[in-house]
C-alpha atoms as one frame of an Amber mdcrd trajectory, in Angstrom:
protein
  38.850  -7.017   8.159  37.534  -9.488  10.640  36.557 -13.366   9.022  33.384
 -12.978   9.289  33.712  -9.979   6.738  35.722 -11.810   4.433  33.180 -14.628
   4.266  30.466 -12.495   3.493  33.097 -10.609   0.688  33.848 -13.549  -0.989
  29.725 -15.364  -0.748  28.601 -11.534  -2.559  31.505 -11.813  -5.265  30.736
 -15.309  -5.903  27.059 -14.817  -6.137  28.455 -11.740  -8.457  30.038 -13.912
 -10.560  27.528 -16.504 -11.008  24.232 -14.670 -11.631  25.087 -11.329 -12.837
  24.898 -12.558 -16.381  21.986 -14.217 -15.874  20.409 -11.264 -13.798  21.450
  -8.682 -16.547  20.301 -10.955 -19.848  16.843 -10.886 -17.624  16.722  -7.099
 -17.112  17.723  -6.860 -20.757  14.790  -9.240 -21.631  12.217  -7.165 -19.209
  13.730  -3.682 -20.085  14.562  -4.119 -23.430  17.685  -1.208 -23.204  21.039
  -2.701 -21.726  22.100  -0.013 -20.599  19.366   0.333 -18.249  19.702  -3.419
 -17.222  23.443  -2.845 -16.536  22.152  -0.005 -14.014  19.327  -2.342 -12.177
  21.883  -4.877 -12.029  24.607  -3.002 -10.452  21.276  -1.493  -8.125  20.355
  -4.789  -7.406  23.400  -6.191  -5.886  24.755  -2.753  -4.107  21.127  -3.340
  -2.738  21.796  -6.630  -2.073  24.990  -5.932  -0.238  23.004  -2.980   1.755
  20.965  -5.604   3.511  20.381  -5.749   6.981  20.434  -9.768   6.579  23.169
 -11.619   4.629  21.471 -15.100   4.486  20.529 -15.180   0.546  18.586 -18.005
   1.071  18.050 -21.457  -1.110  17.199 -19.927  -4.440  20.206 -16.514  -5.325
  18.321 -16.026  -8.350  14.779 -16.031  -6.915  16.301 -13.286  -4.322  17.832
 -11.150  -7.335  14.826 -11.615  -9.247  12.774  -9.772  -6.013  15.202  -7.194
  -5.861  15.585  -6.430  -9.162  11.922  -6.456  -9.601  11.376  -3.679  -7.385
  14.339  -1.457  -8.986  12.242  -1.898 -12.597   8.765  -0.755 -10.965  10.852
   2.296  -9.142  12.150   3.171 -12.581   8.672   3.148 -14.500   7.105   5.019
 -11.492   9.855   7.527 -11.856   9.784   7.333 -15.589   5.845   8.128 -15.669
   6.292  10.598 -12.655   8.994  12.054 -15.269   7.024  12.324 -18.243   3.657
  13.738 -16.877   6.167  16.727 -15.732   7.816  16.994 -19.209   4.414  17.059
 -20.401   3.070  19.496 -18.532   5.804  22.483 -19.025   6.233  21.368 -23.027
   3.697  24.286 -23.754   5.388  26.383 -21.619   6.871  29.602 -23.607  10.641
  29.573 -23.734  11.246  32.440 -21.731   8.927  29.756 -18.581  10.644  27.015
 -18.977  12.489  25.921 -15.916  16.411  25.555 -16.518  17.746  21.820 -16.063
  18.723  22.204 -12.251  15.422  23.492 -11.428  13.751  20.726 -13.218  15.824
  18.038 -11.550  14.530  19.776  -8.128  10.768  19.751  -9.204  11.174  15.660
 -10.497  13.140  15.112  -7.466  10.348  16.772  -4.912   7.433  14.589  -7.402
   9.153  11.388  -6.812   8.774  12.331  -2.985   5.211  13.109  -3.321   4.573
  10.190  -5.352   6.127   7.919  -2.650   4.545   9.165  -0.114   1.010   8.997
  -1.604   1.483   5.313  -2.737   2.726   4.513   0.686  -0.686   6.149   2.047
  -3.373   3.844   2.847  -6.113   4.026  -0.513  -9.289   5.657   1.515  -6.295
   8.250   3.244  -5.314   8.990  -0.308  -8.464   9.537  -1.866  -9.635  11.775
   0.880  -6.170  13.953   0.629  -6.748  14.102  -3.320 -10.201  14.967  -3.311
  -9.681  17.448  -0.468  -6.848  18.730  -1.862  -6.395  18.562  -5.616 -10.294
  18.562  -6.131 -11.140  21.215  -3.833 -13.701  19.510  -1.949 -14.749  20.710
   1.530 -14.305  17.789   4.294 -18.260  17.109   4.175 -18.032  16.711   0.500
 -15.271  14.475   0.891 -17.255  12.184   3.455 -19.885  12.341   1.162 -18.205
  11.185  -1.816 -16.238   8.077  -0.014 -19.761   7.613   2.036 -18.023   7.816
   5.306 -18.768  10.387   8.859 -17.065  13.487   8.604 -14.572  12.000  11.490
 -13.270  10.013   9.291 -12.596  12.306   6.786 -10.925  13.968   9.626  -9.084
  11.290  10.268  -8.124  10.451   7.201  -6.734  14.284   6.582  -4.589  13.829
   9.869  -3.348  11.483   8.644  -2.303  12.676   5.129  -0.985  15.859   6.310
   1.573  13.680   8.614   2.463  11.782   5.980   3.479  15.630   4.332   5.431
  16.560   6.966   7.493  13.554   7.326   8.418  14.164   3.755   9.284  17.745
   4.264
């Protein structure tokens, strides 16, 4: 392990030691389950240690704070992504309901999707969603959002891309 590595090693544990209390009474405060805010806090510093930069900056805390920030809205996207699902196959007879691997495939493809369409531009999104969820043709579509049928085009293109680099 060169010195350089060792630096860094010992900067992350002592960061580790002086702010994951704090970092986990916070999560515990925002999430209101510790168990949860011992997972975000673990998240936030492997995250932290995944970084492409090492400088932490002035302010640790304010740094953990952003990080750990993020992991919360992941988990509520993820928990709302989760319970639309669970909602949808509750009325499913028993004989329909998909076995626990099979659901952890379906929430894992959703969490996909859902990335991908948050990561989509708004007007792109709309389009795809009224295009595709809606069943509108493409003129319907520019007629809706009040832009040429080019864009709509466009905006499709676009969309399906954004499918295929999921896929």
């Amino acid at each position: 392990m060169s010195s350089t590595d060792r630096a860094l090693n010992l900067h992350l544990h002592t960061l580790y030691s002086e702010h994951h209390g704090w970092l986990h009474g916070w999560l515990i405060r925002t999430l209101g389950n510790t168990s949860d805010a011992a997972d975000l806090a673990h998240d936030t510093f492997v995250r932290l240690m995944t970084r492409q930069s090492t400088s932490m900056g002035a302010e640790p805390r304010a740094l953990l704070t952003h990080i750990a920030k993020g992991l919360v809205i992941d988990r509520w996207r993820r928990q709302d992504v989760e319970r639309a699902y669970l909602e949808s196959i509750a009325h499913l007879p028993e004989p329909e309901v998909p076995s626990p691997e099979t659901r952890w495939l379906i929430l894992e493809t959703l969490y996909r999707i859902d990335a991908m369409l948050r990561e989509m531009p708004a007007r792109t999104r709309q389009a795809f969603l009224l295009s595709q969820i809606d069943g509108l043709t493409y003129a319907q579509v520019a007629e809706q959002l009040g832009v040429s049928l080019v864009t709509v085009k466009r905006y499709m293109r676009d969309a399906f891309l954004a499918c295929l680099s999921v896929a």
